[in-house]
N, C-alpha and C positions, 0 to 999 in steps of 0.2 A: 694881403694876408699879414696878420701884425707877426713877428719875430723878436722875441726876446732875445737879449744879447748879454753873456756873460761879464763880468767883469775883466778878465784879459783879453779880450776882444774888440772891447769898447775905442780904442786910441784908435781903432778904422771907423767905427760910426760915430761916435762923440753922443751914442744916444744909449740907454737901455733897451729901446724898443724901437725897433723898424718898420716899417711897411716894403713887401718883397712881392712879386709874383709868380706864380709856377703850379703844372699841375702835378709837379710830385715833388719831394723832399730835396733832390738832386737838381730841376730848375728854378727854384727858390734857392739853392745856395749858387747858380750858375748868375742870377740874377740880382742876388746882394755881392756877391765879384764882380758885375761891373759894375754897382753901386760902388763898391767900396773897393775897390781892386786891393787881390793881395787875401783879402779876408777868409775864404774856401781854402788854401791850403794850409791854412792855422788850422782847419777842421778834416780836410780830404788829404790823403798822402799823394804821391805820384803812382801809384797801381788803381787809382779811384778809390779807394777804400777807406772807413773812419778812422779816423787817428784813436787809436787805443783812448786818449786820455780824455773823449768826448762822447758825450753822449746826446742824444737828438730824442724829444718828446711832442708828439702830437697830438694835441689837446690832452695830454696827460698820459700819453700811452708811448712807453720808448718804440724805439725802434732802431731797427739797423739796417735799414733796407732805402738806399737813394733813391730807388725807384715805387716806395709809399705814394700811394695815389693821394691827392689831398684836394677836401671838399672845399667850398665857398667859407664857411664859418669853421673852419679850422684853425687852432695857433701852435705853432710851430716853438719850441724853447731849447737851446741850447746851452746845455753845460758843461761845464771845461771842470776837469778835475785839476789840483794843484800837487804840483808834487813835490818832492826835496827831500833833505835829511834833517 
């Protein structure tokens, strides 16, 4: 499944776009972790939950639920919000 990869996320993949698999939103990110170790908790906190400042889109469609079932021709995009003053 291809995975779009935000710009502060990129220093773990060195790519914009990945290839990851899983049948739902939570073992695609369980599986770019051990692609990319480290990578899932820039996006999952320690309680399993989204990091407020991310957001997860499935072939276009947000979501907030890890456990999103996801088809064969489905892509997965994540965006990182930036923040500061």
């Amino acid at each position: 499944m291809k995975v779009l990869i935000p710009s502060p996320l990129r220093s773990y993949t060195k790519a914009t776009t990945v290839e990851a698999v899983g049948a739902t939103l939570g073992e695609v990110l369980a599986d770019l972790d051990r692609r990319y170790p480290g990578i899932r908790f820039r996006m999952i906190d320690e309680q399993d939950r989204m990091r407020a400042h991310v957001r997860f889109f499935v072939s276009g469609m947000q979501t907030f639920d890890l456990n999103r079932a996801l088809g064969p021709g489905d892509e997965v995009q994540i965006v990182q919000a930036l923040s500061g003053g």
